[in-house]
N, C-alpha and C positions, 0 to 999 in steps of 0.2 A: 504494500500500500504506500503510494508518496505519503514525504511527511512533510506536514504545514512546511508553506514560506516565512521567513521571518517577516515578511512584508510590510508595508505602511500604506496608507489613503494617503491623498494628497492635504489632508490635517494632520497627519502626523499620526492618526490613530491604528493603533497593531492592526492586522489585520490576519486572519488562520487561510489560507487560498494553498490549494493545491496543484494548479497549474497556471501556466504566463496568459493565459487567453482569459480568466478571470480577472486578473490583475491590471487589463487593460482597460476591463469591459467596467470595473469597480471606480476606475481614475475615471471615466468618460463620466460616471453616474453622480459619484460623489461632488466632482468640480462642476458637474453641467446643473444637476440640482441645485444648488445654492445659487449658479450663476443663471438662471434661469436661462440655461441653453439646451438646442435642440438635442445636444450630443449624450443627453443625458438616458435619452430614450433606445441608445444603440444598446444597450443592454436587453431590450426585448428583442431584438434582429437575429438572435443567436440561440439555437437548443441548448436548456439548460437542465436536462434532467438527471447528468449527474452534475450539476456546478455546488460548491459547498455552500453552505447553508445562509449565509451571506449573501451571495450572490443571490438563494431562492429567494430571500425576503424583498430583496430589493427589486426583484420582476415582479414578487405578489404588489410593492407599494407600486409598478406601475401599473398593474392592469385596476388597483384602484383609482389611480386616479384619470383613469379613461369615464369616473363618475356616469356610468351609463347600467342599466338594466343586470346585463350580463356580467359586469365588473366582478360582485363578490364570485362569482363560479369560477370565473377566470381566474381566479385570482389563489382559490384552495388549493389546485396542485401545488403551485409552490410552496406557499406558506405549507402546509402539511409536508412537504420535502424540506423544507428550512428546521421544523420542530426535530422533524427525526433526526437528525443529524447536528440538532444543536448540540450535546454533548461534548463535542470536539470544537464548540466554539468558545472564542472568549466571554467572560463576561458582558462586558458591553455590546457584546454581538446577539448574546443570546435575552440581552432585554428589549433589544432593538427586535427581534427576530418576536417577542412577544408582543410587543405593543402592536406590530401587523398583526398578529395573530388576532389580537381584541378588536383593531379594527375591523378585521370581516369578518368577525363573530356580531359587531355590532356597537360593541361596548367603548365606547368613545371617552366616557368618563374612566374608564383602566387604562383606556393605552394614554388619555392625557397625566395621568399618575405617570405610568413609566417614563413618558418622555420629559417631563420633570424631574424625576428619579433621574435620567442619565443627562440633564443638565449640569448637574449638579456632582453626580460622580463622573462624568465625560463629557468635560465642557465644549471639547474640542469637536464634540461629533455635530457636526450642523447640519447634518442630512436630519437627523433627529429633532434635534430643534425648529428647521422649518418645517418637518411634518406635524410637530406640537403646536406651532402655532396655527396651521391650516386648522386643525381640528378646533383650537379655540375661536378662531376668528367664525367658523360655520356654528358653533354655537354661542360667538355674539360674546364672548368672553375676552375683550378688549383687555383687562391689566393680566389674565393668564397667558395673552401671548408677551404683553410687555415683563413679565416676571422671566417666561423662559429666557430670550435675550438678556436678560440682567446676570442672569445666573451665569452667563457665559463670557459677558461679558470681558471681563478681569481678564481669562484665561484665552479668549481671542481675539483679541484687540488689534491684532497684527494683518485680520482677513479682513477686506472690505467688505463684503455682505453681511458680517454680523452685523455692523453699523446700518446699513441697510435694512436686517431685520428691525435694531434696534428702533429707528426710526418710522418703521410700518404700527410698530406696537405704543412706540409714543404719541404718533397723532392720531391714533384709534381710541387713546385715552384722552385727548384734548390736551397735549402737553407741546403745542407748538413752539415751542421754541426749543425745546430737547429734539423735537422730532426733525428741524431743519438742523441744527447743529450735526447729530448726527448724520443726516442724508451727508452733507455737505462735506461732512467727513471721510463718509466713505467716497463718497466720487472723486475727492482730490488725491486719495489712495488708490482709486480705479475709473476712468472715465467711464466708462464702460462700465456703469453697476447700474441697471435697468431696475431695480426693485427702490434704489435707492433714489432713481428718478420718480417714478411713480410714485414713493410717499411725498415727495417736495411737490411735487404736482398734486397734490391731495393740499398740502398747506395751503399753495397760494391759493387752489381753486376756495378753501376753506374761509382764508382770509380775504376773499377778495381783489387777489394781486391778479388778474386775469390778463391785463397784457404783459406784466413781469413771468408769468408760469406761460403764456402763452409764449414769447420767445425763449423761455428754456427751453420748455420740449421741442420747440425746431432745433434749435439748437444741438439739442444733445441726440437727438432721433438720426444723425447720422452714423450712431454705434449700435443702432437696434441692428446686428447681423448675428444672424446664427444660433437666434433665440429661441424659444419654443413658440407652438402660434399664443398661447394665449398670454402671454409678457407680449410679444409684438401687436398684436391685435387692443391687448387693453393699453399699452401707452398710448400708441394711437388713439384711441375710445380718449384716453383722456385731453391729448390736444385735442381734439373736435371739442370735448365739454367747454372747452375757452371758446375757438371759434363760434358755436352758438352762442355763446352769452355775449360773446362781442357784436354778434349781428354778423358776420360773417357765414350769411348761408351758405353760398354758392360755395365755399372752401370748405366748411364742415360736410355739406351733402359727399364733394369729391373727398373726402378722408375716407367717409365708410365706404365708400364703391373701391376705391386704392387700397386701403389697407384695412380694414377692420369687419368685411366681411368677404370669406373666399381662400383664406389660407387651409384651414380643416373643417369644412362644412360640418363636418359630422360631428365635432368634439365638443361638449357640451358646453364651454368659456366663450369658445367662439361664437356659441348660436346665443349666448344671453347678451352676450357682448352689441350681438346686431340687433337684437331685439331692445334692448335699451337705449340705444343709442338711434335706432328708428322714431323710436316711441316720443324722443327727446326732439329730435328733428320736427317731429308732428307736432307737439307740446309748443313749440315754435314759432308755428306756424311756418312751417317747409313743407314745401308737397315732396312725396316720397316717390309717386307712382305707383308700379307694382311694385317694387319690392320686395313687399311683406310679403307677395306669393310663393317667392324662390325660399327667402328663410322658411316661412312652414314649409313649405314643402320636406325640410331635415328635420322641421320638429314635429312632423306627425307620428310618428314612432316612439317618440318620448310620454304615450300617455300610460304606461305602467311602471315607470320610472322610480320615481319616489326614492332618488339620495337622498339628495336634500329640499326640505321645504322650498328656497331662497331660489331653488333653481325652477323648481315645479311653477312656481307662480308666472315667471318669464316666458316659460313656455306654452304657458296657457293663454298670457295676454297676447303673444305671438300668434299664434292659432286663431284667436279669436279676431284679431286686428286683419288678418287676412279672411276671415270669414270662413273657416274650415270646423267642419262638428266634428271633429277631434276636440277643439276643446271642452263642447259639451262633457265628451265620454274623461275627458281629462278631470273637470271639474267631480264628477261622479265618484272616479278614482279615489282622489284627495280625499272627498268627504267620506269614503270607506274604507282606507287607507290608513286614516290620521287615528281612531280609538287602537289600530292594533301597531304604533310605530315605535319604535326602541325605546326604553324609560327614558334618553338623557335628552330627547327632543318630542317627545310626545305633547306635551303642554305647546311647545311651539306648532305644531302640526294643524293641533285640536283649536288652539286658541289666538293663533293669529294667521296660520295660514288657510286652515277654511274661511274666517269670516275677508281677507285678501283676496282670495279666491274667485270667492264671490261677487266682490266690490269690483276686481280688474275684468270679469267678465262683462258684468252691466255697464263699466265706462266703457270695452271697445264697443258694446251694442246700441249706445246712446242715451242706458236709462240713467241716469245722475241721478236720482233721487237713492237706487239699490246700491251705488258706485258709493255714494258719500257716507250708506249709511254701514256697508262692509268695510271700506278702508278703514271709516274713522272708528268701528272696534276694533283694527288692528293694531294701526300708526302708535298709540303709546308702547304698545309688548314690539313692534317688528325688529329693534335688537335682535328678539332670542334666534330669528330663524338666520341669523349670519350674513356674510355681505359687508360691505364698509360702508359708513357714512354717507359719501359720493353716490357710491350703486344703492344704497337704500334711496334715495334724495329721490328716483324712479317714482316710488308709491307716493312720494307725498304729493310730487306734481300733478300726477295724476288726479290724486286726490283733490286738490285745489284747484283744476281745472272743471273738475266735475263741480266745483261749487259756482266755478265763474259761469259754466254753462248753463248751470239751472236758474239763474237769474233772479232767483228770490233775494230780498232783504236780508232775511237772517242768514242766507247759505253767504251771500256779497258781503257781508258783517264778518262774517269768520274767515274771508278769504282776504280782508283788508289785515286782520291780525297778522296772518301768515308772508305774506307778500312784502307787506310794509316792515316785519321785521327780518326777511333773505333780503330785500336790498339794501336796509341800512348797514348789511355785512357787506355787500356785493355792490357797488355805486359804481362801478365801472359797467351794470349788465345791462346791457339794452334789451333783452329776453325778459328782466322783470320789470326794467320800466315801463314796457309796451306793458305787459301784464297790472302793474297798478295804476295806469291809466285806467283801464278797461273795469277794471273793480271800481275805482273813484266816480267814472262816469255813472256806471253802474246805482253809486249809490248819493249820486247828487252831489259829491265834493269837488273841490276848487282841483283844475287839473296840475298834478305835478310840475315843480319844477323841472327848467332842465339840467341834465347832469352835470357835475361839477369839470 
């Protein structure tokens, strides 16, 4: 029998591998996960039934996160071939090789324990840490992803993407100014750190710096090579978020037709990616055309779906915005679906993604009365079904579109609350000034100033 390599990841961290074809296949995965590159995925391109144990877990974490129907099945050969053969792995291999395991069991609150646990005893493994955050961030758990990055911090300070994580988990907590430090940090230690763009692109959009974040991401979007699609496709999703609010239709419409939809139609980042940033163009007032026909058309398949709540809802208002009774049979799903969904998200299921559900179907169909009264039981809980700030911001537009549209008093009353206080954040956006115009009219007030 070979015996283990003494080997190392590209962190430094031991590694048990019994042949050179694993040890490639581990650098491509290792360095391409954290750097959100395409390279990370050449570990599925290869038979790995006998590859050590190692290796299986890290094919089982990619076929989950292909987040589609078939993923946990895909996904048990390995991990079941990773367990057998944990034995002969190290420690920290074999709590790594667990926390997948809890994942396709279901159990998301044990694998967020272990990858906690191996923060802490293995600071250095960042494959872990960014799959600890994913899991927090889908359950809306904003300072459990900023604690794992802390943990690690001290001990990797020397990698740009920690700073990068670092900074995804600071402005998820509202700690802008840690979360630019940090971006800022890592980018001047790697120009080239996309994750670390996208959190500064979440500040400025945050803060309102919209032509400042809007010429970064041009800026820096000549290093988006070699990524995976949904880091390429959502930085892009995020410069468009500027051009809309700057009024810049004609430029935002050509972003998602160039780059933010058509890279992996099929991959689940990519289809919410278009369907959001559609829906935003609409919200706008941008005509789409067809469009929304070619996107459903990938998302009719997704009506038994049910990873996650955050994504189920996108694809439902996709469907239905193209006019396709899949979402009907979508909707059906959810509400049967959500009494029997894993304990760590059930309450999100049951209690803000049905009554979402429901609200997104009635705005694409034009009843705003059902639209305002399903959102607005969601929007305080919508946290728990995960997503970031930016991509939740989806439901609220919505939502307050459906109040401009229904033209009542009181619904125009609560859509001045809303409105009037995203642009005192946002005073460069022409997308909400046009918006509280239309509300003020609405309700008999003195039309807006113009902007500063």
């Amino acid at each position: 029998m070979p015996q283990p390599s003494p080997a190392t990841d590209p962190l430094g961290n031991p590694l048990t591998l019994t042949d050179s074809t694993s040890r490639r296949l581990v650098d491509d995965f290792v360095g391409g996960f954290i750097a959100c590159e395409a390279r990370a995925a050449n570990l599925a391109l290869t038979p790995h039934e006998d590859a050590d144990p190692l290796v299986q877990a890290y094919c089982a974490t990619l076929q989950m996160f292909a987040e589609s129907a078939d993923a946990v099945a895909n996904a048990r050969p390995f991990i079941a071939r990773a367990q057998a053969g944990a034995a002969r792995a190290t420690p920290r291999e074999r709590r790594y090789i667990a926390a997948v395991a809890a994942w396709v069991e279901g159990d998301i609150r044990e694998a967020i324990r272990l990858h906690e646990e191996q923060a802490r005893e293995f600071p250095r493994d960042l494959v872990s840490l960014k799959l600890g955050q994913y899991h927090c961030f889908n359950l809306g758990d904003c300072p459990g992803m900023l604690r794992l990055a802390l943990a690690a911090a001290p001990h990797a300070a020397d990698v740009p993407y920690l700073h990068g994580m670092l900074a995804f988990g600071y402005e998820q907590c509202h700690l802008m100014r840690e979360a630019e430090a940090s971006a800022r940090r890592a980018i001047a230690m790697e120009r080239k750190e996309p994750w670390a763009h996208h959190a500064l692109a979440h500040v400025m959009l945050t803060e309102g710096r919209l032509t400042e974040g809007l010429a970064f991401m041009e800026d820096v979007s000549e290093t988006w090579t070699g990524l995976n699609s949904f880091m390429l496709t959502h930085n892009w999703w995020h410069l468009a978020l500027f051009l809309i609010d700057l009024g810049r239709d004609d430029e935002a419409l050509a972003v998602y037709d160039r780059h933010c939809w058509g890279a992996v139609k099929d991959y689940s980042q990519d289809q919410i990616g278009a369907v959001s940033l559609l829906a935003r163009l609409e919200l706008a007032g941008i005509e789409v055309g067809e469009r929304w026909q070619d996107v459903a058309t990938h998302l009719a398949g997704r009506t038994a779906d049910h990873v996650l709540p955050f994504l189920d809802l996108q694809y439902l208002y996709g469907l239905a915005r193209a006019g396709r009774p899949e979402a009907d049979t979508l909707l059906r799903h959810i509400e049967a679906y959500a009494p029997t969904a894993p304990a760590a998200t059930r309450h999100a299921w049951e209690r803000v993604c049905v009554p979402a559900a429901r609200g997104l179907l009635a705005h694409a169909r034009g009843d705003h009365a059902a639209a305002i009264d399903g959102l607005g039981t969601a929007l305080p809980r919508m946290v728990e079904i995960g997503g970031s700030h930016a991509q939740r911001d989806l439901f609220e537009q919505v939502y307050l579109d459906a109040l401009v549209q229904s033209g009542t008093r009181s619904a125009l009353t609560g859509a001045q609350g809303i409105v009037q206080q995203q642009l005192n954040g946002q005073p460069e956006s022409k997308r909400l000034r046009r918006l509280a115009g239309t509300v003020y009219a609405g309700l008999g007030l003195p039309t807006l100033p113009a902007a500063p």
